[in-house]
Structure formats: structure tokens, C-alpha cells
ROSE-4610 file (N, C-alpha, C; in Angstrom, 1 decimal, always signed):
// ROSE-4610
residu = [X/X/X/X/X/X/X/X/X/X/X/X/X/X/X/X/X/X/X/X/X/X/X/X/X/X/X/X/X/X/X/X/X/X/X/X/X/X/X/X/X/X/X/X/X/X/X/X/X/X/X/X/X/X/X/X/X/X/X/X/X/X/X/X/X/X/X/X/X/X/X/X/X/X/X/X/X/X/X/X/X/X/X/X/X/X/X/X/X/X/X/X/X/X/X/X/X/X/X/X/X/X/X/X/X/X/X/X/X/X/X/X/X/X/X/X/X/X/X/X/X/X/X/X/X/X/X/X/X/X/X/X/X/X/X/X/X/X/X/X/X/X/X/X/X/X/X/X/X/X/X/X/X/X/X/X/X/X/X/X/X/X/X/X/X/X/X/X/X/X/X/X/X/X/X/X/X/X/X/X/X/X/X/X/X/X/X/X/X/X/X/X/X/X/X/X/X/X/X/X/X/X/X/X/X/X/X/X/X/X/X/X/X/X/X/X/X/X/X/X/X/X/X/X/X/X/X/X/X/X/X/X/X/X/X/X/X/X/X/X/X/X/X/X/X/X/X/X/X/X/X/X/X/X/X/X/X/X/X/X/X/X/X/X/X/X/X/X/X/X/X/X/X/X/X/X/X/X/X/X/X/X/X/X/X/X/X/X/X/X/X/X/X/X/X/X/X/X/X/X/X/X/X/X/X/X/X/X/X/X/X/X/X/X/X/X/X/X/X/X/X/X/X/X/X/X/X/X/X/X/X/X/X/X/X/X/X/X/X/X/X/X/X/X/X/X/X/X/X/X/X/X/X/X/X/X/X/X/X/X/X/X/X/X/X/X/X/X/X/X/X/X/X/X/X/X/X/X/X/X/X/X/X/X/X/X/X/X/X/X/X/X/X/X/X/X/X/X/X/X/X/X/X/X/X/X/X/X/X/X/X/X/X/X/X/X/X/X/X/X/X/X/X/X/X/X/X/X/X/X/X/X/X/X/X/X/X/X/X/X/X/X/X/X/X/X/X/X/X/X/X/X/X/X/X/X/X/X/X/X/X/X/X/X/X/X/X/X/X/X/X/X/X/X/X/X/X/X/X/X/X/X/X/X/X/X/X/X/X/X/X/X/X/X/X/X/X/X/X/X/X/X/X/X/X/X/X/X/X/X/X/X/X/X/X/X/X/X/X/X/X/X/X/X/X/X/X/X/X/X/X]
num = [1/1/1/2/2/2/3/3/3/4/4/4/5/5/5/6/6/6/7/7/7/8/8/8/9/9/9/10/10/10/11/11/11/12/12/12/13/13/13/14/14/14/15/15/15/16/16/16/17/17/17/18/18/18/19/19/19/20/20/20/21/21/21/22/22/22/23/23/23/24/24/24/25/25/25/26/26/26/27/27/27/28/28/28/29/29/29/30/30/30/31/31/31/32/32/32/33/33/33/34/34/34/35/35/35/36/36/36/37/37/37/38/38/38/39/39/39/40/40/40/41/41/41/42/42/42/43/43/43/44/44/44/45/45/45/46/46/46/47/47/47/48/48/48/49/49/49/50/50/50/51/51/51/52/52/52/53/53/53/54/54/54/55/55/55/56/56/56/57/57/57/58/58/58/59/59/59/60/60/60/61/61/61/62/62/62/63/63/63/64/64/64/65/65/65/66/66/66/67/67/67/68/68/68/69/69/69/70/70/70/71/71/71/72/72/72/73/73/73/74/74/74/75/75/75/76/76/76/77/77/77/78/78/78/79/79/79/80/80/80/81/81/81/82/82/82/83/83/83/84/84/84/85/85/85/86/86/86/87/87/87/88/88/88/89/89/89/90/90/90/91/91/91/92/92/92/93/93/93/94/94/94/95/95/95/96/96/96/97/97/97/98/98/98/99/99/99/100/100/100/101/101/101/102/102/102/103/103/103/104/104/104/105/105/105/106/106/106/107/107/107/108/108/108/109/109/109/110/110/110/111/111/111/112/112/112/113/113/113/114/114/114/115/115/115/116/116/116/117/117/117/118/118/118/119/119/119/120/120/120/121/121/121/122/122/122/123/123/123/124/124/124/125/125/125/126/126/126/127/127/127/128/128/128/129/129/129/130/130/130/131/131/131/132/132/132/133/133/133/134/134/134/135/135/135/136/136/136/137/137/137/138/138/138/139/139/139/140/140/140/141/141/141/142/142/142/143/143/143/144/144/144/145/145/145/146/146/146/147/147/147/148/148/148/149/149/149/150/150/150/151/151/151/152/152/152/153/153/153/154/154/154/155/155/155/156/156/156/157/157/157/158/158/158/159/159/159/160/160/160/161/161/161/162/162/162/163/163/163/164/164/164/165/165/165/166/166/166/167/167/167/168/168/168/169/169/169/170/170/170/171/171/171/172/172/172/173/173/173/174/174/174/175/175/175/176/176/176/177/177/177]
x = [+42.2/+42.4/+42.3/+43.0/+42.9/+42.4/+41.3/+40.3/+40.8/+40.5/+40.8/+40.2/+41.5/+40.6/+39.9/+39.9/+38.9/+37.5/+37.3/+36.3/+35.6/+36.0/+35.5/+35.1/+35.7/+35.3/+33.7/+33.9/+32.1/+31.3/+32.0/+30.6/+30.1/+31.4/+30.8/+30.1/+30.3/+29.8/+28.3/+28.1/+26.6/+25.8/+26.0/+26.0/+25.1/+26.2/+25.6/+24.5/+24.3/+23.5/+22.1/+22.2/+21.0/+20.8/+21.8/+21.6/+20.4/+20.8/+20.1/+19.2/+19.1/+17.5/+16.6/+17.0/+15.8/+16.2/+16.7/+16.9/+16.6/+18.2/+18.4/+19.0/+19.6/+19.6/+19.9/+20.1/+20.0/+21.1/+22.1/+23.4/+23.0/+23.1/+23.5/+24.5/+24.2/+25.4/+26.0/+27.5/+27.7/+27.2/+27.1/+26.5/+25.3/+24.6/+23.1/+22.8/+24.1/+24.3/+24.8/+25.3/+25.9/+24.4/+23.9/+22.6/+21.6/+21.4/+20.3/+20.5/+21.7/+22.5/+23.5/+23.6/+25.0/+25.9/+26.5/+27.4/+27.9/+29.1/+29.2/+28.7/+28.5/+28.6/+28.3/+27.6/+28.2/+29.2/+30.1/+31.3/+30.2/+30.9/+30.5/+31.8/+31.4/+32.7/+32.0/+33.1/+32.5/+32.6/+32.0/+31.7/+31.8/+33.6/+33.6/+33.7/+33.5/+33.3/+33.1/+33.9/+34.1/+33.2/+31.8/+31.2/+31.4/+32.4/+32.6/+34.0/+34.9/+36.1/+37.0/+38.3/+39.3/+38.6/+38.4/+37.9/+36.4/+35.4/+34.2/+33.9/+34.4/+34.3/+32.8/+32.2/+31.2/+31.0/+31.8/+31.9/+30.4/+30.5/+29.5/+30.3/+29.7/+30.0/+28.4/+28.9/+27.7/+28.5/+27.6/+27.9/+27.3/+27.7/+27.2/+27.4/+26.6/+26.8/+27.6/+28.6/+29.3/+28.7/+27.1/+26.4/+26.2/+26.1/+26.2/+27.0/+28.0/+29.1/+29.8/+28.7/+28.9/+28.6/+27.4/+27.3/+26.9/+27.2/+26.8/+25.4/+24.5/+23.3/+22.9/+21.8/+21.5/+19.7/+19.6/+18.2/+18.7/+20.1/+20.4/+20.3/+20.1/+20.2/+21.2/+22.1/+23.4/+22.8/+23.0/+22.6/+22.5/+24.2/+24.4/+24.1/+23.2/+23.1/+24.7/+24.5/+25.5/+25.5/+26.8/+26.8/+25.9/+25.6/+24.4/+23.4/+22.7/+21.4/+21.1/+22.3/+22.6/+22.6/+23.4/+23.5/+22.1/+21.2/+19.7/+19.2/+18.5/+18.6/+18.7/+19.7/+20.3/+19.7/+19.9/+19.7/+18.0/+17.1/+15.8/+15.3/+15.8/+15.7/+16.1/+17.0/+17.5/+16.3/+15.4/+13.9/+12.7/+12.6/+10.8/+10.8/+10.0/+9.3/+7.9/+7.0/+5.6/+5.1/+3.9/+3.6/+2.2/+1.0/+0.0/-1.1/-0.8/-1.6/-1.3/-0.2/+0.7/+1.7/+1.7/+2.1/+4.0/+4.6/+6.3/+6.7/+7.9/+8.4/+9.6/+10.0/+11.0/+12.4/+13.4/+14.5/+15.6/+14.7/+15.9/+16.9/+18.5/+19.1/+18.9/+18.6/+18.5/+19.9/+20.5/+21.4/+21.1/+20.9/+20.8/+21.8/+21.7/+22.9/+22.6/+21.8/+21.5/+20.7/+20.9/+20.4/+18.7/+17.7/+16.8/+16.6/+16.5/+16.2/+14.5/+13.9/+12.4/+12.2/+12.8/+12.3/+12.8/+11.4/+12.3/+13.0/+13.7/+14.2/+13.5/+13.1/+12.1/+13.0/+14.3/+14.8/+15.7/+16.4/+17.3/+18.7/+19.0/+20.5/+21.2/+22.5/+23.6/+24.4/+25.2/+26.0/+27.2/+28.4/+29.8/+29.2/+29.5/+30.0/+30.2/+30.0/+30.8/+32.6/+32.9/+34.7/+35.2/+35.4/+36.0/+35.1/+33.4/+32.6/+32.2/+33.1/+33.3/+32.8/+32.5/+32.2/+32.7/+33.6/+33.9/+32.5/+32.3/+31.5/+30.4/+29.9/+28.6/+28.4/+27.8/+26.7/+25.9/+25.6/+24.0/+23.1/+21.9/+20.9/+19.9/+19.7/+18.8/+17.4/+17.3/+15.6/+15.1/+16.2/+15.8/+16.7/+16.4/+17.4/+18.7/+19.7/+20.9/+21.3/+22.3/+22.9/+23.6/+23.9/+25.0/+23.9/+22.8/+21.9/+20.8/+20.6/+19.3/+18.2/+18.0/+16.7/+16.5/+17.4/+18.1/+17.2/+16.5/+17.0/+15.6/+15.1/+13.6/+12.8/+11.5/+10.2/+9.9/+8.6/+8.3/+7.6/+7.1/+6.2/+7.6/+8.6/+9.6/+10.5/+10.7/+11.2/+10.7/+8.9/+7.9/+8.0/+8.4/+8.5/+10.0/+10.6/+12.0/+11.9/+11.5/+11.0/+10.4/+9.6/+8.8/+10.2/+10.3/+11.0/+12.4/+12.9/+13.7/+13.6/+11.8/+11.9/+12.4/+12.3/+12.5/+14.1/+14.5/+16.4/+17.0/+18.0/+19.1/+19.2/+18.7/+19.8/+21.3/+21.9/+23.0/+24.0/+25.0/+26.0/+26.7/+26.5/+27.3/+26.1/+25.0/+23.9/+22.9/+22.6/+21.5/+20.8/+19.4/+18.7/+18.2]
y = [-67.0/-66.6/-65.0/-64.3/-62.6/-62.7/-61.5/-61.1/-60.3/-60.2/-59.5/-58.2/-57.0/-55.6/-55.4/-55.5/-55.3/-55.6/-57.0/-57.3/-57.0/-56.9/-56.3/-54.8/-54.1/-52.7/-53.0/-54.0/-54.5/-54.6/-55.8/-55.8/-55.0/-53.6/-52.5/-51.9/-51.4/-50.7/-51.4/-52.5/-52.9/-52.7/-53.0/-52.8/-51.5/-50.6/-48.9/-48.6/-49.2/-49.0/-49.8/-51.0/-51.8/-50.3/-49.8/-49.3/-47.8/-47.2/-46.0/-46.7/-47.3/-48.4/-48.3/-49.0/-49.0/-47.7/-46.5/-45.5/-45.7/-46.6/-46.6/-45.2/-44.6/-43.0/-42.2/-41.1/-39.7/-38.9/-38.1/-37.6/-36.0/-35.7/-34.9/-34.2/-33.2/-32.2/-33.1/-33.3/-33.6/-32.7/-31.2/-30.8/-31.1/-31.5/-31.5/-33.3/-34.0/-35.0/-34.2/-33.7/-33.0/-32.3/-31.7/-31.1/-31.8/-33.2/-33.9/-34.9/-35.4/-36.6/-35.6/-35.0/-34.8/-35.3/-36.5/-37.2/-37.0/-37.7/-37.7/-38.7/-38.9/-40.0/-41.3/-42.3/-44.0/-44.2/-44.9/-45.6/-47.0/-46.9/-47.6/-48.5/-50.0/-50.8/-51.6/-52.0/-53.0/-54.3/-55.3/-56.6/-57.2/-57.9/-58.3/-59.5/-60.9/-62.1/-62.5/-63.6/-64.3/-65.5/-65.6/-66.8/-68.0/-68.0/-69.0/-69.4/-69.3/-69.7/-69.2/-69.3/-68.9/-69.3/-70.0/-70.5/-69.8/-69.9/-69.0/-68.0/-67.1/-66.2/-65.4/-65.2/-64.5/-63.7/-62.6/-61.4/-60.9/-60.7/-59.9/-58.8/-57.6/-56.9/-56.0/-55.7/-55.6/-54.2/-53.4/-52.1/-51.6/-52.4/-52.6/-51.0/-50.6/-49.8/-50.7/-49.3/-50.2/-49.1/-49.8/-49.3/-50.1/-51.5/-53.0/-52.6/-52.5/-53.1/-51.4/-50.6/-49.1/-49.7/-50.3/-50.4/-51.7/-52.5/-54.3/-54.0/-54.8/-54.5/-56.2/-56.8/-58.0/-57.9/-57.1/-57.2/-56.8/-56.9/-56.8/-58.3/-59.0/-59.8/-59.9/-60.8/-60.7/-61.5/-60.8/-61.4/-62.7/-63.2/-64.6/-65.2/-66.6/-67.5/-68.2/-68.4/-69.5/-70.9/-71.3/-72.3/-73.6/-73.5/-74.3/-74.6/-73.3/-73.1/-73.9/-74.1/-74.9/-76.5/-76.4/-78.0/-78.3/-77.9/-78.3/-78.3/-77.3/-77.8/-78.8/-79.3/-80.3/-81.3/-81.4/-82.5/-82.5/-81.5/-81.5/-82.3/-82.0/-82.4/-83.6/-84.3/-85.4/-86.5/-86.9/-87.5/-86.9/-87.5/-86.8/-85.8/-85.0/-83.9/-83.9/-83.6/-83.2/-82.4/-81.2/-80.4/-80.6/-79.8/-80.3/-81.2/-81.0/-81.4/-82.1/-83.0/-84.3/-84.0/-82.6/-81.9/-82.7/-82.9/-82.8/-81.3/-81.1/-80.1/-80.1/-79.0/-79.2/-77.9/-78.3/-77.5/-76.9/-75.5/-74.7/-73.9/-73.9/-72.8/-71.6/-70.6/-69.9/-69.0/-68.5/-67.6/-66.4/-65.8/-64.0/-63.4/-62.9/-62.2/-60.9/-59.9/-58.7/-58.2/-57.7/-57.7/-56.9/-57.0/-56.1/-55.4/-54.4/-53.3/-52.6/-53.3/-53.4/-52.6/-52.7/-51.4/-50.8/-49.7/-47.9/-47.8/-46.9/-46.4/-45.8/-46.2/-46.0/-44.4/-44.4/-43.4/-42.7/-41.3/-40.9/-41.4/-41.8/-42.6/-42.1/-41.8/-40.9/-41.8/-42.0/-42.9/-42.7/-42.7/-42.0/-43.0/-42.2/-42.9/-43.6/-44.6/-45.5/-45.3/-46.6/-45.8/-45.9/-45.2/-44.9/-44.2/-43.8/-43.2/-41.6/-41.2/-40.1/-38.9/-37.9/-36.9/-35.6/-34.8/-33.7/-32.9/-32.9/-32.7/-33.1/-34.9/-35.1/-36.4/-36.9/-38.6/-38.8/-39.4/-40.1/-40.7/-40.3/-40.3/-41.3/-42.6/-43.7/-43.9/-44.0/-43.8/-45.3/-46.3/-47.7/-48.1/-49.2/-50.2/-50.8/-50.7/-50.8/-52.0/-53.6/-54.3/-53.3/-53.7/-53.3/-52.2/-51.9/-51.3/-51.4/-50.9/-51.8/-51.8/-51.1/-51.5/-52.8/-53.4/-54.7/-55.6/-55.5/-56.9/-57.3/-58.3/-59.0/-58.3/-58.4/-57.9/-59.1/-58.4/-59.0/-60.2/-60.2/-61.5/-62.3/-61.9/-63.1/-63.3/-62.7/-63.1/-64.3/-64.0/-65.3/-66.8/-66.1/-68.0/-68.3/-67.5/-67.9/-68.7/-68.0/-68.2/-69.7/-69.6/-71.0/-71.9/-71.9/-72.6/-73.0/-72.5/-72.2/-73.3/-73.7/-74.0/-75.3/-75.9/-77.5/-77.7/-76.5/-76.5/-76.1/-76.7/-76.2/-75.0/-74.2/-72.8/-72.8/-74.1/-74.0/-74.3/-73.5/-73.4/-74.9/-74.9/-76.4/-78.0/-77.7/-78.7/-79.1/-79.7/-79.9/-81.2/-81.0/-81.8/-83.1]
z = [-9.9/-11.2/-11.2/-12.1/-11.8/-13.3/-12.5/-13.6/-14.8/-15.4/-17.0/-16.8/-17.1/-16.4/-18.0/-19.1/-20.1/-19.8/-19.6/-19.0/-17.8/-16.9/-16.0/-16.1/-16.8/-17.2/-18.0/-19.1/-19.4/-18.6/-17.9/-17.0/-16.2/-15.4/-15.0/-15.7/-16.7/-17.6/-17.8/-18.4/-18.3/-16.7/-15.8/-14.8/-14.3/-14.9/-14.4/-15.6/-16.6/-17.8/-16.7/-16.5/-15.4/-14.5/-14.1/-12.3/-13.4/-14.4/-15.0/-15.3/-15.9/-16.8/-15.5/-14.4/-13.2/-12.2/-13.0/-12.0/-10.4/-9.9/-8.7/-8.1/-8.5/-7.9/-8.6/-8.2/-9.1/-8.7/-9.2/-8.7/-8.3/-7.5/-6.1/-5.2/-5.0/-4.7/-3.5/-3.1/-1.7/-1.0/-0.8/+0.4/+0.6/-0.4/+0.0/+1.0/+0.7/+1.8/+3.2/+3.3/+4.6/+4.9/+4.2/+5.0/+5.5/+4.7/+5.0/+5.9/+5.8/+7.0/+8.0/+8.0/+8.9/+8.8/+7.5/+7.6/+6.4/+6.5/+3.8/+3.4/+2.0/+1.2/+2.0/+1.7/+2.5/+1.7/+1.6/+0.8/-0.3/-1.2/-2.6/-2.6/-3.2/-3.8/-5.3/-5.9/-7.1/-6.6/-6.7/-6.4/-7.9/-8.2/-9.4/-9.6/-10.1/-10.3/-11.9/-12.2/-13.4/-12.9/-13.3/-13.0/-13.9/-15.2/-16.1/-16.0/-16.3/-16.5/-17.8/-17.7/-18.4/-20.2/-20.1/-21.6/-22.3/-21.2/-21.6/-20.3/-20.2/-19.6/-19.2/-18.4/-17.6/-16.8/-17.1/-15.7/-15.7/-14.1/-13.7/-12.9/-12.6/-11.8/-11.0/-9.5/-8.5/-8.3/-8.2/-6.9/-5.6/-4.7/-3.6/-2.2/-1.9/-0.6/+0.6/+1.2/+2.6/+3.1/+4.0/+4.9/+6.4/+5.9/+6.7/+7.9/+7.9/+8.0/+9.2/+9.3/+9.5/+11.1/+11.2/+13.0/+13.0/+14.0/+14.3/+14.8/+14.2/+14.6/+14.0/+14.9/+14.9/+14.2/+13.9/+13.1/+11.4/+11.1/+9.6/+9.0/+7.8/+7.7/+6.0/+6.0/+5.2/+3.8/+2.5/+1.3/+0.9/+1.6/+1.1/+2.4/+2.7/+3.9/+3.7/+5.3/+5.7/+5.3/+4.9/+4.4/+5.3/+6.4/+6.9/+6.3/+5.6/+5.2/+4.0/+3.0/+2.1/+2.3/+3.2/+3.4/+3.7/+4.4/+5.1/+4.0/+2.9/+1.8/+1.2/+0.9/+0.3/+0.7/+2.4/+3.1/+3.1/+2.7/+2.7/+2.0/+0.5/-0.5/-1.1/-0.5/-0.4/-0.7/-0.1/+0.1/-0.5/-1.6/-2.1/-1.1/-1.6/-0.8/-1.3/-0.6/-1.2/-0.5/-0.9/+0.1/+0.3/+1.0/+1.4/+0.3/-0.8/-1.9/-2.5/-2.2/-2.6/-4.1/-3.9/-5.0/-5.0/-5.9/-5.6/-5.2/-4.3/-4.5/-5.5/-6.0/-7.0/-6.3/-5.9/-5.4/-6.8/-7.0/-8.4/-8.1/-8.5/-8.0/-9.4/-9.3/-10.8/-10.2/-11.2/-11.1/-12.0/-10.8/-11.8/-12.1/-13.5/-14.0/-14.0/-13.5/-13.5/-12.2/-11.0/-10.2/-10.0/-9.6/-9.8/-8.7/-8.7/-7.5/-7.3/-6.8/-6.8/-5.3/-4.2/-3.3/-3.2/-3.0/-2.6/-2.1/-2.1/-0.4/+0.2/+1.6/+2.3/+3.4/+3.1/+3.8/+3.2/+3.8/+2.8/+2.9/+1.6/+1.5/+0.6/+0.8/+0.2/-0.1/-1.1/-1.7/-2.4/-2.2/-3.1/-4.4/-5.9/-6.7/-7.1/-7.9/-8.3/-8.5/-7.8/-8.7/-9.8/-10.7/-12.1/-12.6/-12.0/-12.6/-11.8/-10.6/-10.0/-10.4/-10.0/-10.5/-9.7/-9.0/-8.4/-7.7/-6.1/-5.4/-5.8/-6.3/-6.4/-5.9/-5.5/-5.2/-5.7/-5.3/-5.2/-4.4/-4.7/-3.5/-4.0/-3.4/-3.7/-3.8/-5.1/-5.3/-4.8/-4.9/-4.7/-3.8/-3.0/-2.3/-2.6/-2.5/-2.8/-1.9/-2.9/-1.8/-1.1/+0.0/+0.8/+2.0/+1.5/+2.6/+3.6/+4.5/+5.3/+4.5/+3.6/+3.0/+2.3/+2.2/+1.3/+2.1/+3.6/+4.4/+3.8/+4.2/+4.2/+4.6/+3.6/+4.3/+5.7/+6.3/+7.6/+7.0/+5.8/+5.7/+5.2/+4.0/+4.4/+5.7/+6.6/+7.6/+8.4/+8.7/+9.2/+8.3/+7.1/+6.1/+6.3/+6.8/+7.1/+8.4/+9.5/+10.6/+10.8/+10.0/+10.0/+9.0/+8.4/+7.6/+8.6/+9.5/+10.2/+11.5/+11.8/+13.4/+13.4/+12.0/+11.8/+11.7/+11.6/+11.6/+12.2/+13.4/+14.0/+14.3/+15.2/+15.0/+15.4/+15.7/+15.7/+14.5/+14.7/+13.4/+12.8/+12.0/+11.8/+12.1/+12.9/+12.7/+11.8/+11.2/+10.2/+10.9/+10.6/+11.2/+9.6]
């Protein structure tokens, strides 16, 4: 289905109102990215999605850094799991669950409609623009974590509950235990 550019222009628009609300960055000369990186800008894209349908309509729109995607490196870890991780899930869940205190577990999917950007950037990160929201020799420089960047990936204590959560499942692609 192709999106409706009215709409989608909303949902950008709310979007960058979220991105100023939690002052994810601050706009910045491009040379002062050339001084501080030696590089330019990382590249920016919009991430647009109708999560409702032709009838009740739900755009969201994401502005994600293309930082990932700059060098293959195996300690990055990718926003969305693999469809495996789902099915185990499922298949977890499938059978009462209880945990040490004979508690039920309860399996929620919540869907966020506004993304929150809760860590700093722990380093300096340069960022073109949003596109349609440009500005002639300027960026932005991330006061917070940005999808699309390493600071995105897991803290070390969630990586260990992944880890653990992990030993009881396949690390092979396509297995579920």
C-alpha cells in the first residue's frame, strides 16, 4: 500500500516535535563535524510506516542514523530480533509458565508509538539533518542515542539476561527448542 504523503509529513512532523521535547540534538556548524570527526555528517533516513490500514490510518514516522551499517562489526546488535526469537517465544509461552515463586508469567507485545531516547551519547556523533528539514551548512550533534547508532545497542546487564535467556535456545537459525 503507498503511503499518503500528507500523512506521512504528520507523522514527521510530530516526530521532530518528540525528537526537540527530549532534546536529542542540537544543530551545529558542518565544520565543526569536520574538526571534531575528520569525517561529515553520518547520513540520516525517515523510517515511514502505516501501522493501521487504508480505513483507520496510523502513521508513524522514525529518524534513524545510517551509522550501523558504516563498518560490519559483530558486537552491534540489530533493533528488530530475528524472526527465530519470536517463534521461541511463542513456543515458550505456549505452556503455563511460572517463575521461581509460582508466580504466572504473562507474555505482552506493547507497541510504542513514540520512541524514547533515554541514553546519552556517550561519544561525539554528527548527524545530516533530517530530510525536508535541512538547513545550509548545518547538523546535528547527539545529546542522546539515536536508532541507527552504536549507542543504541544493549547495556551489559541486558546483554547477560539475553545471554541467559539465550542458553536454553538454539543458536542456530531456524531451530527452536
Amino acid at each position: 500500500e503507498q503511503l499518503r504523503d500528507d500523512l506521512v509529513l504528520a507523522a514527521r512532523r510530530s516526530e521532530l516535535a518528540e525528537l526537540a521535547r527530549q532534546r536529542v540534538y542540537v544543530k551545529v556548524p558542518v565544520k565543526q563535524c569536520w574538526d571534531t570527526t575528520g569525517k561529515p555528517p553520518i547520513g540520516t533516513r525517515w523510517v515511514d510506516v502505516n501501522k493501521g490500514d487504508a480505513g483507520k490510518p496510523e502513521y508513524r514516522s522514525r529518524l534513524v542514523a545510517q551509522e550501523i551499517k558504516l563498518e560490519k562489526r559483530e558486537d552491534l546488535l540489530a533493533g528488530t530480533p530475528p524472526p527465530e526469537a519470536k517463534k521461541s517465544l511463542f513456543s515458550s509461552f505456549a505452556s503455563p509458565q511460572v517463575d521461581g515463586d509460582g508466580k504466572d508469567f504473562c507474555l505482552d507485545f506493547i507497541d510504542i508509538s513514540k520512541a524514547y531516547y533515554h541514553a546519552d551519547a556517550i561519544r561525539e556523533i554528527i548527524v545530516k539533518l533530517p530530510q525536508g528539514y535541512e538547513q545550509e551548512g548545518m547538523c546535528g550533534k547527539l545529546l542522546k542515542a539515536m536508532p541507527g547508532t552504536r549507542e543504541t545497542r544493549p547495556s551489559v546487564g541486558s546483554e547477560r539476561a539475553l545471554d541467559m535467556w539465550w542458553s536454553g535456545v538454539s543458536s542456530k537459525a531456524g531451530a527452536i527448542h
